[in-house]
mmCIF file as Biopython writes it, N, C-alpha, C and O atoms, coordinates in Angstrom:
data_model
#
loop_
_atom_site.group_PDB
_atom_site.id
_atom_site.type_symbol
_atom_site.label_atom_id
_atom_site.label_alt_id
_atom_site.label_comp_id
_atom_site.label_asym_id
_atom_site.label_entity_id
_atom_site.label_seq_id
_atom_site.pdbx_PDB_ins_code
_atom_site.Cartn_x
_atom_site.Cartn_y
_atom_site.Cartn_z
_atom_site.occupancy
_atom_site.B_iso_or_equiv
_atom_site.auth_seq_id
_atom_site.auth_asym_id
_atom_site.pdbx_PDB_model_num
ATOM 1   N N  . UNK A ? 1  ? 31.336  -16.400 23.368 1.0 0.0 1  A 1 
ATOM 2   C CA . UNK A ? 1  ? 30.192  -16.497 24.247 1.0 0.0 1  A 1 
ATOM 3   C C  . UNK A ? 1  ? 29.036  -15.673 23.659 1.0 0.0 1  A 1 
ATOM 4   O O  . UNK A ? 1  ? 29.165  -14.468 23.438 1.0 0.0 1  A 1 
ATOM 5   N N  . UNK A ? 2  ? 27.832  -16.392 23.397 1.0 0.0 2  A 1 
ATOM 6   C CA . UNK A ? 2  ? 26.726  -15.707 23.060 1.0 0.0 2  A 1 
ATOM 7   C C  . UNK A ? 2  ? 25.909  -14.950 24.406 1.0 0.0 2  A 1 
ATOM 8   O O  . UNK A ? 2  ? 25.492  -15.530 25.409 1.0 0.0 2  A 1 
ATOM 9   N N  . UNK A ? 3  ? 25.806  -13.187 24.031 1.0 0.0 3  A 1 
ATOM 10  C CA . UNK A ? 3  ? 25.443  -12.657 25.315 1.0 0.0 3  A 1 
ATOM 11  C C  . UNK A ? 3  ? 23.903  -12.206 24.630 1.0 0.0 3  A 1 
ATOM 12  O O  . UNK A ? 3  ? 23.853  -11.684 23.516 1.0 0.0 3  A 1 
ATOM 13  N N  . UNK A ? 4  ? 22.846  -12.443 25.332 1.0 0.0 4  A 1 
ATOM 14  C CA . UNK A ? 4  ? 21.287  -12.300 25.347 1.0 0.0 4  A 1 
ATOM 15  C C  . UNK A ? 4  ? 21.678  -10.427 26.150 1.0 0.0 4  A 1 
ATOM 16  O O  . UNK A ? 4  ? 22.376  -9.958  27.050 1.0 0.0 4  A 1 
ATOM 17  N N  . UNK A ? 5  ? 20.835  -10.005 25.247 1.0 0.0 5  A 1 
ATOM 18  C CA . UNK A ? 5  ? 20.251  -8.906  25.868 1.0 0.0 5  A 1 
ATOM 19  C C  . UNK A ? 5  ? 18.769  -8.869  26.284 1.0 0.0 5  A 1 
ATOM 20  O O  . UNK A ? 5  ? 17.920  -9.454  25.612 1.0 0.0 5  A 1 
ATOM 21  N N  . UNK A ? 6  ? 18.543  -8.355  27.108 1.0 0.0 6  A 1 
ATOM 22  C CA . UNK A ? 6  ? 17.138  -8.032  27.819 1.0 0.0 6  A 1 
ATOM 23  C C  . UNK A ? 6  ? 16.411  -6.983  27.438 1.0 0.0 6  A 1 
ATOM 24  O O  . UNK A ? 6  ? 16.822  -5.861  27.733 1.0 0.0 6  A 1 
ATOM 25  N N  . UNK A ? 7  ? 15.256  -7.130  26.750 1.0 0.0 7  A 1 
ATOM 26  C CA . UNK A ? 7  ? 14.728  -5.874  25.997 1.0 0.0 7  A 1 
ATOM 27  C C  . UNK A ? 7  ? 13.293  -5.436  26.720 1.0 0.0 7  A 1 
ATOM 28  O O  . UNK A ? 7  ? 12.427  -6.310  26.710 1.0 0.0 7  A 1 
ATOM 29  N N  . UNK A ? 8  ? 12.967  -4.193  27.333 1.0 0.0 8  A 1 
ATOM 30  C CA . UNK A ? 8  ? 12.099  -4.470  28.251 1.0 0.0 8  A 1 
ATOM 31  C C  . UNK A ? 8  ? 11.075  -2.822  27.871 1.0 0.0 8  A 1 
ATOM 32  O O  . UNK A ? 8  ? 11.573  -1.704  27.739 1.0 0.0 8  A 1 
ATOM 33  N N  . UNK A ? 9  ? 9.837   -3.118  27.790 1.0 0.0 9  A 1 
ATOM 34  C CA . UNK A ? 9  ? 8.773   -2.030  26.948 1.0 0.0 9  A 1 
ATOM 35  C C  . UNK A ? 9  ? 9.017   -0.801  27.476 1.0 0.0 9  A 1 
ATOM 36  O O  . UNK A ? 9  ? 9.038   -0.827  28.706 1.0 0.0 9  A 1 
ATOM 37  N N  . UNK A ? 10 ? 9.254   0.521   26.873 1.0 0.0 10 A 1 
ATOM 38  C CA . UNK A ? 10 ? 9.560   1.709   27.367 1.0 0.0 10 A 1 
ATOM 39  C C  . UNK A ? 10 ? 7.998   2.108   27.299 1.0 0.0 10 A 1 
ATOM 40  O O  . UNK A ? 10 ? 7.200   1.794   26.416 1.0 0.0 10 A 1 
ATOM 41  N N  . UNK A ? 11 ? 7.730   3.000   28.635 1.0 0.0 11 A 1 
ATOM 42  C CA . UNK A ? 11 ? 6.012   3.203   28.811 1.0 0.0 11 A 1 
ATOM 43  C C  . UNK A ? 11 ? 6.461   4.894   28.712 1.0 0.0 11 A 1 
ATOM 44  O O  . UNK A ? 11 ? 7.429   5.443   29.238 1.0 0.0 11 A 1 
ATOM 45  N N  . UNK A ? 12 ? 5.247   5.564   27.729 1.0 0.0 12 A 1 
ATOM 46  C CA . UNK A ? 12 ? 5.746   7.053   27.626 1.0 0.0 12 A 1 
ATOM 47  C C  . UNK A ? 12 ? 4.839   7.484   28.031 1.0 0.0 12 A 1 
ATOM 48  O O  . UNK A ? 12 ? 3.979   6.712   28.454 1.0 0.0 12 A 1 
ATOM 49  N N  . UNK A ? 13 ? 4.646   8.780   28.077 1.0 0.0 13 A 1 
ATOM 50  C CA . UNK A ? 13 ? 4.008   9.748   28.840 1.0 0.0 13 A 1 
ATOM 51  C C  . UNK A ? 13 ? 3.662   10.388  28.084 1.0 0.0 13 A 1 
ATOM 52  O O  . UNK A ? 13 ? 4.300   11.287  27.537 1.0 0.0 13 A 1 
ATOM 53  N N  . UNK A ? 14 ? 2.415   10.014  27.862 1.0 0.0 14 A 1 
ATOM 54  C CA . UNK A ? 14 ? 1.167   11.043  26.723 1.0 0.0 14 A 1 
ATOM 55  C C  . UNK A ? 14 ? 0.996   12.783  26.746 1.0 0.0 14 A 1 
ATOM 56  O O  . UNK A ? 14 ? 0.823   13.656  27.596 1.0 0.0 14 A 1 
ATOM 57  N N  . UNK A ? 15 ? 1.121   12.711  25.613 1.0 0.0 15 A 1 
ATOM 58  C CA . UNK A ? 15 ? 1.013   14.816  25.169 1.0 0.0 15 A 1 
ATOM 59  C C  . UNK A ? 15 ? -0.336  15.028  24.795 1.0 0.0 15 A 1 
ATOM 60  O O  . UNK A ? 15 ? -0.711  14.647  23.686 1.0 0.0 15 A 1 
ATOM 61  N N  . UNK A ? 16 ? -1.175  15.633  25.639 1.0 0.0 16 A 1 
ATOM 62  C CA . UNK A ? 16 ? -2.294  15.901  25.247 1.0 0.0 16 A 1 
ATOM 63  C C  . UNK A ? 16 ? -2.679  17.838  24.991 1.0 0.0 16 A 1 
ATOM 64  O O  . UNK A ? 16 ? -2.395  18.711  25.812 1.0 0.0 16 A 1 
ATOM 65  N N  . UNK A ? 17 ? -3.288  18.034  23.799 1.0 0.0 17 A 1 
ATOM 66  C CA . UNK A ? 17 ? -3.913  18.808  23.453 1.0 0.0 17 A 1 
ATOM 67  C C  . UNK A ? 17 ? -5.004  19.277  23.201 1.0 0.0 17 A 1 
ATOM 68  O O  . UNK A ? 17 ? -5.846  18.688  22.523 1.0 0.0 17 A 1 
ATOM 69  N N  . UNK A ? 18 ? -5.185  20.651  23.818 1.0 0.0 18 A 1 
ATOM 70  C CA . UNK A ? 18 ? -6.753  20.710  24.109 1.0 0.0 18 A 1 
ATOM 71  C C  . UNK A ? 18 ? -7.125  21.704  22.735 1.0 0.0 18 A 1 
ATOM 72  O O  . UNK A ? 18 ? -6.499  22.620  22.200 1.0 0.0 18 A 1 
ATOM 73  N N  . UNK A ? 19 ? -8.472  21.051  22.436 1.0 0.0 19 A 1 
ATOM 74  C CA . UNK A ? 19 ? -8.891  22.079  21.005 1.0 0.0 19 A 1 
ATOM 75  C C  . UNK A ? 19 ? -10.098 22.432  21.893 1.0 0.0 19 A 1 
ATOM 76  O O  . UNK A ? 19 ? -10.292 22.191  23.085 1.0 0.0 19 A 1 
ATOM 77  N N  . UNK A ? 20 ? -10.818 23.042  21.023 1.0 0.0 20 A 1 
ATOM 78  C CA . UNK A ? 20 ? -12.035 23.703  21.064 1.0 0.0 20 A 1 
ATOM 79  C C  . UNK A ? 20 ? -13.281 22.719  20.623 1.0 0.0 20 A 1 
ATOM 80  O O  . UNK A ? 20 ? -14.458 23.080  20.616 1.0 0.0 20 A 1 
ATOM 81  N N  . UNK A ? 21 ? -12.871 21.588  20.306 1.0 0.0 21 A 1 
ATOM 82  C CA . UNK A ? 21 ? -14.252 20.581  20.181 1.0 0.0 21 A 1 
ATOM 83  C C  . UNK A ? 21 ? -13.621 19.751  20.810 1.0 0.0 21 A 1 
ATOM 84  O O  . UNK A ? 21 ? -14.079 18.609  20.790 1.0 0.0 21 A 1 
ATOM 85  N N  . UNK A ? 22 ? -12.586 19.956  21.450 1.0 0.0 22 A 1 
ATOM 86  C CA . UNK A ? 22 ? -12.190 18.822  22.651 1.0 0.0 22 A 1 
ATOM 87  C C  . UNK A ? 22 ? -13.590 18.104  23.654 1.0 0.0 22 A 1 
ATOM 88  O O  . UNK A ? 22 ? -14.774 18.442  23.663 1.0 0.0 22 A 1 
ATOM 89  N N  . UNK A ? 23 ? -13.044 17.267  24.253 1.0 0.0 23 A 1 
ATOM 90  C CA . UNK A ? 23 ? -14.182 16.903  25.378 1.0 0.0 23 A 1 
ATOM 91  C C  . UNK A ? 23 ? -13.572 15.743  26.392 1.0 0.0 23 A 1 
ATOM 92  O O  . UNK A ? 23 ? -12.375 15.487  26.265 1.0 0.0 23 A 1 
ATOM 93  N N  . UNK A ? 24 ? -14.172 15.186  27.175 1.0 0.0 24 A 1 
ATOM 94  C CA . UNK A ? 24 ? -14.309 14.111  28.357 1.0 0.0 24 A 1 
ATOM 95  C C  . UNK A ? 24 ? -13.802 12.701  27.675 1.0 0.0 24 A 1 
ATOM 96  O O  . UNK A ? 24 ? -13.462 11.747  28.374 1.0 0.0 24 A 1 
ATOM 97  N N  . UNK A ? 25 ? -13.784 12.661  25.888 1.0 0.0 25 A 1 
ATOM 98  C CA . UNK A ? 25 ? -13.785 10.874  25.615 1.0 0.0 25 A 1 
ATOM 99  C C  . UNK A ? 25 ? -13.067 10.052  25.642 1.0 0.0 25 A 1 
ATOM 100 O O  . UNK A ? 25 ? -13.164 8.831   25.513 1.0 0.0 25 A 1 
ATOM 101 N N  . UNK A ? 26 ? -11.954 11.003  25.893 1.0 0.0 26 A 1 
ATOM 102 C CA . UNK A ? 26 ? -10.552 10.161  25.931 1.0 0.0 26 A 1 
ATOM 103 C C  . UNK A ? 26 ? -10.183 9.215   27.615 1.0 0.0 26 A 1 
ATOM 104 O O  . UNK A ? 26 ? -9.308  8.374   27.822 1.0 0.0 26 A 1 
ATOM 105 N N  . UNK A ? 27 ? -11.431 9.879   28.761 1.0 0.0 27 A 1 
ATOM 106 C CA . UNK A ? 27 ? -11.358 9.263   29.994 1.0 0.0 27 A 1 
ATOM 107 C C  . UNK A ? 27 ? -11.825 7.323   29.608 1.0 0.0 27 A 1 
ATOM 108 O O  . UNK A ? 27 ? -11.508 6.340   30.276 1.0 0.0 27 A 1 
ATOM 109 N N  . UNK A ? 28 ? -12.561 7.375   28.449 1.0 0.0 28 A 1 
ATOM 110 C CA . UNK A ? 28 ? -12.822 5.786   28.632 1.0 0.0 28 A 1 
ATOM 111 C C  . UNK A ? 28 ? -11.560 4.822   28.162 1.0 0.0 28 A 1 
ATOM 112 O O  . UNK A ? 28 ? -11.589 3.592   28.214 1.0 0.0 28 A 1 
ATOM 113 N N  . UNK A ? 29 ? -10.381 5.669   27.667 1.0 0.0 29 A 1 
ATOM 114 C CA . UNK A ? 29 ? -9.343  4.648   27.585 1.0 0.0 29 A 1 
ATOM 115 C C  . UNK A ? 29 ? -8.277  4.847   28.692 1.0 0.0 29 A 1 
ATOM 116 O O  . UNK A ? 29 ? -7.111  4.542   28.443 1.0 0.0 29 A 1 
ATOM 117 N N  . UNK A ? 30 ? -8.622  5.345   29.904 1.0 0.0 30 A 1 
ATOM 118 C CA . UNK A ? 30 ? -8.007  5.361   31.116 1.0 0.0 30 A 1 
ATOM 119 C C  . UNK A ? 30 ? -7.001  6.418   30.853 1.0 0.0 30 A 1 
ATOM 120 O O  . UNK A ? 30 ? -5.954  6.173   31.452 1.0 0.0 30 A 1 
ATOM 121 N N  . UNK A ? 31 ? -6.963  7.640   30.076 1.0 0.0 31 A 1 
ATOM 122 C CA . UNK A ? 31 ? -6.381  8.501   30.498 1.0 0.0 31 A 1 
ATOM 123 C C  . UNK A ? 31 ? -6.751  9.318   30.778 1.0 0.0 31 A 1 
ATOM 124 O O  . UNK A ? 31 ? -7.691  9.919   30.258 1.0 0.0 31 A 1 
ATOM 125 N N  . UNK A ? 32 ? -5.726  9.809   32.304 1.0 0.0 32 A 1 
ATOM 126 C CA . UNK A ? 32 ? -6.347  11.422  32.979 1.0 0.0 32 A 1 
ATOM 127 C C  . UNK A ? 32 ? -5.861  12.446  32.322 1.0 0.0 32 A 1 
ATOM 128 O O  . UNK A ? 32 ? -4.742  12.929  32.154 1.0 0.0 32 A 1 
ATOM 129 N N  . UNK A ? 33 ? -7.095  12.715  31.934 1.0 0.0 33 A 1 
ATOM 130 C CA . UNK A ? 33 ? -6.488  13.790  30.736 1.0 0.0 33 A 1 
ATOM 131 C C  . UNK A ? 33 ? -6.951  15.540  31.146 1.0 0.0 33 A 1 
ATOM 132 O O  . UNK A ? 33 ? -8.097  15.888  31.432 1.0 0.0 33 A 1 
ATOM 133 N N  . UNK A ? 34 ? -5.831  16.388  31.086 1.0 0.0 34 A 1 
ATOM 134 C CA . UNK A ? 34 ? -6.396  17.430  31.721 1.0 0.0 34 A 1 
ATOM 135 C C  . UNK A ? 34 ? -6.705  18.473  31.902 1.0 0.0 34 A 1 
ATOM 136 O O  . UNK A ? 34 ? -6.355  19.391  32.644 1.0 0.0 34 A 1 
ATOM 137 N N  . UNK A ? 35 ? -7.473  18.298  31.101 1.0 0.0 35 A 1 
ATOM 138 C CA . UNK A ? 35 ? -8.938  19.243  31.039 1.0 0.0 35 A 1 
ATOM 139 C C  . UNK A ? 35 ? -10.600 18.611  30.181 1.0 0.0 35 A 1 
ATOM 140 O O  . UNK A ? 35 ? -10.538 17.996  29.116 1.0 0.0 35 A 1 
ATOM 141 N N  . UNK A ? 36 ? -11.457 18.801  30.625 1.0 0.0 36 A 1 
ATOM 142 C CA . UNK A ? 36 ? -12.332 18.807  29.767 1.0 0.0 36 A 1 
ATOM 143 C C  . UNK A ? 36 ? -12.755 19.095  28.038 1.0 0.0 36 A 1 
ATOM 144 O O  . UNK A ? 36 ? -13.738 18.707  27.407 1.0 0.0 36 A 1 
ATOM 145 N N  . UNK A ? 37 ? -11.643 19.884  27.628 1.0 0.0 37 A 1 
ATOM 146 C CA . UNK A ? 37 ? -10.966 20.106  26.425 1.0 0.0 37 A 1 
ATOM 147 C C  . UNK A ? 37 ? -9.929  19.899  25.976 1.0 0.0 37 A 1 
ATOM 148 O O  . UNK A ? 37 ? -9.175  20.584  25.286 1.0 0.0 37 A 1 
ATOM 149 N N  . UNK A ? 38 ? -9.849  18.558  26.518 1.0 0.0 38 A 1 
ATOM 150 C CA . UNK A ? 38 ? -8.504  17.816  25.728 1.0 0.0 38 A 1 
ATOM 151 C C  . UNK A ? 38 ? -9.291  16.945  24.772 1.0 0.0 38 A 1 
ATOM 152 O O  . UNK A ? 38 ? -10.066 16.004  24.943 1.0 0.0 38 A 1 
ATOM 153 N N  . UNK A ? 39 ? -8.609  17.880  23.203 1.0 0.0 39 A 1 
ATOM 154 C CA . UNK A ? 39 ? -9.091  16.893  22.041 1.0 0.0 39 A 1 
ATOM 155 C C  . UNK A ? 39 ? -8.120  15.975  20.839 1.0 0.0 39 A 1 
ATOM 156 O O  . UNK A ? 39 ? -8.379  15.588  19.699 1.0 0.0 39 A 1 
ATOM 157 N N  . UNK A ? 40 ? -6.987  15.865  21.658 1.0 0.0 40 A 1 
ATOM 158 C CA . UNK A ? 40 ? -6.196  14.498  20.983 1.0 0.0 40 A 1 
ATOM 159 C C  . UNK A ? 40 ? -5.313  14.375  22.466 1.0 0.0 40 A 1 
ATOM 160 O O  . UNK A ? 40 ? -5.124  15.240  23.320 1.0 0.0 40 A 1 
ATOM 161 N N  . UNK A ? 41 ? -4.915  13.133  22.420 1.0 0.0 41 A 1 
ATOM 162 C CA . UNK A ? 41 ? -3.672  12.524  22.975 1.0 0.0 41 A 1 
ATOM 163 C C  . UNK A ? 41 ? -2.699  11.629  22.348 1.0 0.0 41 A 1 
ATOM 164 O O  . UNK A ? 41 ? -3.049  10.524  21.935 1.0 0.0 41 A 1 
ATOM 165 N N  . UNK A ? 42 ? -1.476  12.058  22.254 1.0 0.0 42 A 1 
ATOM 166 C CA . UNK A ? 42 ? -0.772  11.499  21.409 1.0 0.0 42 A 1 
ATOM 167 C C  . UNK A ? 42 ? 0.228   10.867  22.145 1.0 0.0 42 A 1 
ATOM 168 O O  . UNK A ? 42 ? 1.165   11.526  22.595 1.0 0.0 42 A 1 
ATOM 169 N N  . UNK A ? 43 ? 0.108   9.263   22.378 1.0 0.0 43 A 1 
ATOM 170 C CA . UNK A ? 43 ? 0.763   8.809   22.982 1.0 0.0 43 A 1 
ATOM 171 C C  . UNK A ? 43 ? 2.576   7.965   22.222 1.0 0.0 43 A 1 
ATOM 172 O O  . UNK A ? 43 ? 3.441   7.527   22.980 1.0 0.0 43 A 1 
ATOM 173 N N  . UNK A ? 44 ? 2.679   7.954   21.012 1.0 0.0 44 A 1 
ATOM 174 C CA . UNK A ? 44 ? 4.030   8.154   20.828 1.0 0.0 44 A 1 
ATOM 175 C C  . UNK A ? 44 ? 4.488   9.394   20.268 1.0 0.0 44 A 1 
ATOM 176 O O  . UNK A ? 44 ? 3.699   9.984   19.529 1.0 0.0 44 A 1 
ATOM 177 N N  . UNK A ? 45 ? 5.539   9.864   20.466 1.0 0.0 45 A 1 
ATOM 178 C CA . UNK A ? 45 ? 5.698   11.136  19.780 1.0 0.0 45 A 1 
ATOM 179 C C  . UNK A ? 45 ? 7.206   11.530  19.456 1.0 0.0 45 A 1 
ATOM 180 O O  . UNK A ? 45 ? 8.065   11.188  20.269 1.0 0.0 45 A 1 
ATOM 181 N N  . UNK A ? 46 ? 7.448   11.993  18.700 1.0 0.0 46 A 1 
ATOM 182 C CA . UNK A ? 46 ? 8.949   12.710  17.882 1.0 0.0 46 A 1 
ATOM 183 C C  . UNK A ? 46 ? 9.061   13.360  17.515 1.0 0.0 46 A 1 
ATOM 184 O O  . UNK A ? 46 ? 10.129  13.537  16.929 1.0 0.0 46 A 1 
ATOM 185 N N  . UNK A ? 47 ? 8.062   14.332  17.514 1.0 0.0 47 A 1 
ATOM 186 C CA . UNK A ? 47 ? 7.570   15.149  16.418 1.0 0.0 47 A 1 
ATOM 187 C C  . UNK A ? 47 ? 7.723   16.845  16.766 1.0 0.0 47 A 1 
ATOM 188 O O  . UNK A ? 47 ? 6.773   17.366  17.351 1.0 0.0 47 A 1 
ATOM 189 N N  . UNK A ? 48 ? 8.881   17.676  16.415 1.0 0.0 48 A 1 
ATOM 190 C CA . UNK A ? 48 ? 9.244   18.916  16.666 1.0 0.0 48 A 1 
ATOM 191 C C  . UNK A ? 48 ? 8.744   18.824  18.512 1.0 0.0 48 A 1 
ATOM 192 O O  . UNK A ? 48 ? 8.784   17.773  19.153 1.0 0.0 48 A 1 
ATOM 193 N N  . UNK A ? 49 ? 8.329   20.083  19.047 1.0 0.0 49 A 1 
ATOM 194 C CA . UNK A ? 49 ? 8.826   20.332  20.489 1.0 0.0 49 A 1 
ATOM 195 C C  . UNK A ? 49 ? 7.550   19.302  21.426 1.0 0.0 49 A 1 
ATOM 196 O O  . UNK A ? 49 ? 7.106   19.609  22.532 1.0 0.0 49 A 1 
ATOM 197 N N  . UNK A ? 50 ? 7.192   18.153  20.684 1.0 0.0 50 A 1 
ATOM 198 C CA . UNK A ? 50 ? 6.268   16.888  21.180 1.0 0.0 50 A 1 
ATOM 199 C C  . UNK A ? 50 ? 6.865   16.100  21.344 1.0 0.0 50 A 1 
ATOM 200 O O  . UNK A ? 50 ? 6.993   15.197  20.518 1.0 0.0 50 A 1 
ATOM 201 N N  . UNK A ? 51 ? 7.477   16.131  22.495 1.0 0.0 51 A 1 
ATOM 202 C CA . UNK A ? 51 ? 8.375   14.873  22.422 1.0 0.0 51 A 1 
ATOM 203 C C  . UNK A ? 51 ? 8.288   13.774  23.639 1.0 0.0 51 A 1 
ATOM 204 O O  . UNK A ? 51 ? 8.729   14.135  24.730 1.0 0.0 51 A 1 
ATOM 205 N N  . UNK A ? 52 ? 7.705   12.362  23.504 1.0 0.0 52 A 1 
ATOM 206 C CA . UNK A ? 52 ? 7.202   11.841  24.392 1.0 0.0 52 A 1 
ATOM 207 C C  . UNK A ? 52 ? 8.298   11.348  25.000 1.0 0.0 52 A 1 
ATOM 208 O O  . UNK A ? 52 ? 9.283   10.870  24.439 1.0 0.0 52 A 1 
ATOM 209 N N  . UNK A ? 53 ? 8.047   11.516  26.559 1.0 0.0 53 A 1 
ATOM 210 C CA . UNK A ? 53 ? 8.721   11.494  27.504 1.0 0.0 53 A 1 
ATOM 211 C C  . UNK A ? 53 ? 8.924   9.805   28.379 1.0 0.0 53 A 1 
ATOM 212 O O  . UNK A ? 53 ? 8.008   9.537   29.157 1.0 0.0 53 A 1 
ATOM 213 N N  . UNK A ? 54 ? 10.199  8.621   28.229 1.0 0.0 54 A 1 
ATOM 214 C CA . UNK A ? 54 ? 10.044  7.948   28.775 1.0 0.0 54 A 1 
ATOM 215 C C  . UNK A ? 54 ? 9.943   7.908   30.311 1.0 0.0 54 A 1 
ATOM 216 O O  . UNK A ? 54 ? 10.758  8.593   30.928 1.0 0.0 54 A 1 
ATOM 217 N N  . UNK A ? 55 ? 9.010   7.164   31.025 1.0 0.0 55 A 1 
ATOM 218 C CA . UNK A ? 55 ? 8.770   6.864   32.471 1.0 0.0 55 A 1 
ATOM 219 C C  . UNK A ? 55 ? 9.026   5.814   33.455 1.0 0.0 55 A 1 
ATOM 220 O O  . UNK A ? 55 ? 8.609   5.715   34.609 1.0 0.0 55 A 1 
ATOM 221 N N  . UNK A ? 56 ? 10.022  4.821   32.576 1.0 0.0 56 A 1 
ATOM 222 C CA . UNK A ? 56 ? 10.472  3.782   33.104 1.0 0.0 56 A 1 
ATOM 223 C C  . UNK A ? 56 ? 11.718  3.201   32.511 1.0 0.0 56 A 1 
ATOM 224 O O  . UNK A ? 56 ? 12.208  3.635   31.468 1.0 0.0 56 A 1 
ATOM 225 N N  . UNK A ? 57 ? 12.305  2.036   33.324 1.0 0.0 57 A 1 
ATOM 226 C CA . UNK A ? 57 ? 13.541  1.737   32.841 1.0 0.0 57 A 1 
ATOM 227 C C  . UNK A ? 57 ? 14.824  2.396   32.787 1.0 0.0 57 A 1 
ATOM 228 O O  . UNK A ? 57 ? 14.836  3.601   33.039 1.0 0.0 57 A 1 
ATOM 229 N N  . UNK A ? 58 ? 15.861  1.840   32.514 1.0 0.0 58 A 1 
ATOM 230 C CA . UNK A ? 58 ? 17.129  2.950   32.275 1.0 0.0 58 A 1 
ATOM 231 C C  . UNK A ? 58 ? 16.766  4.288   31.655 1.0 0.0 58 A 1 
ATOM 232 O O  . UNK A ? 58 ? 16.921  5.405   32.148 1.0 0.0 58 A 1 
ATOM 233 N N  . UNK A ? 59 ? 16.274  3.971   30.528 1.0 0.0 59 A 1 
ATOM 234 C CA . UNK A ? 59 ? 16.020  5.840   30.088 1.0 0.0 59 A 1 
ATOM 235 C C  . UNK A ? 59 ? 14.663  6.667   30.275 1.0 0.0 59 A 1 
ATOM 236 O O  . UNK A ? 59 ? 14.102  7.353   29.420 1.0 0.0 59 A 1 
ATOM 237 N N  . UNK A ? 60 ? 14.238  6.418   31.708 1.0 0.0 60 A 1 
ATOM 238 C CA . UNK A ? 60 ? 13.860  7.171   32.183 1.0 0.0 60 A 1 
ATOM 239 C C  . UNK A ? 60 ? 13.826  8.545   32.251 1.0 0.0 60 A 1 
ATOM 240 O O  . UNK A ? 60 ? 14.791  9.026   32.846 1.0 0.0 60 A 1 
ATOM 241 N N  . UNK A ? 61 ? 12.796  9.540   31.712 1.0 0.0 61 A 1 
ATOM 242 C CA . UNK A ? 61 ? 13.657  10.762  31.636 1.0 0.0 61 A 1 
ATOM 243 C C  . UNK A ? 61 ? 13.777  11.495  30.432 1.0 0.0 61 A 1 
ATOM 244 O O  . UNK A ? 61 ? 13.467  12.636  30.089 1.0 0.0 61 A 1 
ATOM 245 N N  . UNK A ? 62 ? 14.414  10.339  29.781 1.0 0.0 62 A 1 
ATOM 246 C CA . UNK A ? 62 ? 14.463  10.973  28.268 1.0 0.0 62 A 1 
ATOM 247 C C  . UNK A ? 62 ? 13.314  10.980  27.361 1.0 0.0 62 A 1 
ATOM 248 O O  . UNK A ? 62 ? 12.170  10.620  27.640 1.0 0.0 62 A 1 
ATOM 249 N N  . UNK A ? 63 ? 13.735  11.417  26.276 1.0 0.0 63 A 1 
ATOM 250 C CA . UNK A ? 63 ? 12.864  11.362  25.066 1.0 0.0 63 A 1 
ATOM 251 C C  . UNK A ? 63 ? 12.764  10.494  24.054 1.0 0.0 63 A 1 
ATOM 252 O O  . UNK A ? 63 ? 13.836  10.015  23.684 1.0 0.0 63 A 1 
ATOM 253 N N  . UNK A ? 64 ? 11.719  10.121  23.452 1.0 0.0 64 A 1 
ATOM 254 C CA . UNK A ? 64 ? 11.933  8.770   22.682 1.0 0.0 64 A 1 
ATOM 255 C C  . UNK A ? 64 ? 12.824  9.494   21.799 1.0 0.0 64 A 1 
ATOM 256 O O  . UNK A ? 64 ? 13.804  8.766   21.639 1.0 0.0 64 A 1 
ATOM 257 N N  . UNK A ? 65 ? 12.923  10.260  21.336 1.0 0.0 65 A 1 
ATOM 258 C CA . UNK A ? 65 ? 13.937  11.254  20.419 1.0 0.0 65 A 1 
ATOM 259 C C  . UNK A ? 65 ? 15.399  10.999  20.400 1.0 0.0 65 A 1 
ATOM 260 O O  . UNK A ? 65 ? 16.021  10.473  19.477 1.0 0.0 65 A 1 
ATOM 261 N N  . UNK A ? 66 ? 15.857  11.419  21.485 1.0 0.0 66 A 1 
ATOM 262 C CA . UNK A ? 66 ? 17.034  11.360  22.530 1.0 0.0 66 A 1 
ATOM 263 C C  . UNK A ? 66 ? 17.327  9.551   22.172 1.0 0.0 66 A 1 
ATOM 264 O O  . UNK A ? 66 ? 18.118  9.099   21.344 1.0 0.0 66 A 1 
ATOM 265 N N  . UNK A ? 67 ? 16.580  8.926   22.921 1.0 0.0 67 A 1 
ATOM 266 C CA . UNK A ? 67 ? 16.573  7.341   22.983 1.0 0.0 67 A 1 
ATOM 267 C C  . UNK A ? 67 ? 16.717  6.520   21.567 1.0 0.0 67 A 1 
ATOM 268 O O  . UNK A ? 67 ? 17.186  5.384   21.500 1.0 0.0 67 A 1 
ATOM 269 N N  . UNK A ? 68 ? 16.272  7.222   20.529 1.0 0.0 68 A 1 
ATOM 270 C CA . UNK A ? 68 ? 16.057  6.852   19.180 1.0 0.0 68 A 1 
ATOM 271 C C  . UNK A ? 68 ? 17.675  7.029   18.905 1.0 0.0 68 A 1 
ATOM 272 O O  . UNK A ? 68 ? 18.496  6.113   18.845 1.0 0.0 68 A 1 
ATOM 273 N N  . UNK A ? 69 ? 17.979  8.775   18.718 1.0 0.0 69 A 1 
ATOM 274 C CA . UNK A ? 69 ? 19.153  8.662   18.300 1.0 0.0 69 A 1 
ATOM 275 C C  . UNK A ? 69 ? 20.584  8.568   18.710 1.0 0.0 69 A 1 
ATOM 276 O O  . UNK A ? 69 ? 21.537  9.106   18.145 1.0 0.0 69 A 1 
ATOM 277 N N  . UNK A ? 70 ? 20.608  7.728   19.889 1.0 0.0 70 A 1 
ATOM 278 C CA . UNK A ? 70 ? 21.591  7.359   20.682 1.0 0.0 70 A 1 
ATOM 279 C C  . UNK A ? 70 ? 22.399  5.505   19.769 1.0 0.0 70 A 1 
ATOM 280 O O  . UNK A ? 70 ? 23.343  4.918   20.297 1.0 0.0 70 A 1 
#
C-alpha cells in the first residue's frame, strides 16, 4: 500500500535584534517588531543560541534545530 504523507508549512517566530542604527523599517513588512531599534530580523534561524522557534503544527514549540535533527 502506497501511504501519502501530508507535509504542511512550519511558520517560525522571528529573532529580532536591536543595533544602534536600528529603526521603525522593518514595520512595512508586517512585523511587530520590538522596539524602535530593532535593526535585523531574522526570520529562519539555527544558528548558535538563535534558534527559531516553531508556532504551528505538531512541532509546535520546538526549534527548527531540534526539528531538523530529529
Amino acid at each position: 500500500m502506497n501511504k501519502q504523507t501530508k507535509i504542511a508549512p512550519l511558520f517560525l517566530k522571528p529573532i529580532f535584534h536591536q543595533k544602534m542604527w536600528g529603526g521603525t523599517n522593518l514595520k512595512k513588512f508586517n512585523l511587530a517588531i520590538p522596539s524602535d531599534n530593532t535593526g535585523e530580523a531574522w526570520l529562519a534561524s539555527a544558528y548558535d543560541d538563535d534558534l527559531s522557534q516553531i508556532v504551528n503544527g505538531p512541532y509546535q514549540g520546538q526549534t527548527l534545530k531540534q526539528v531538523w535533527n530529529d
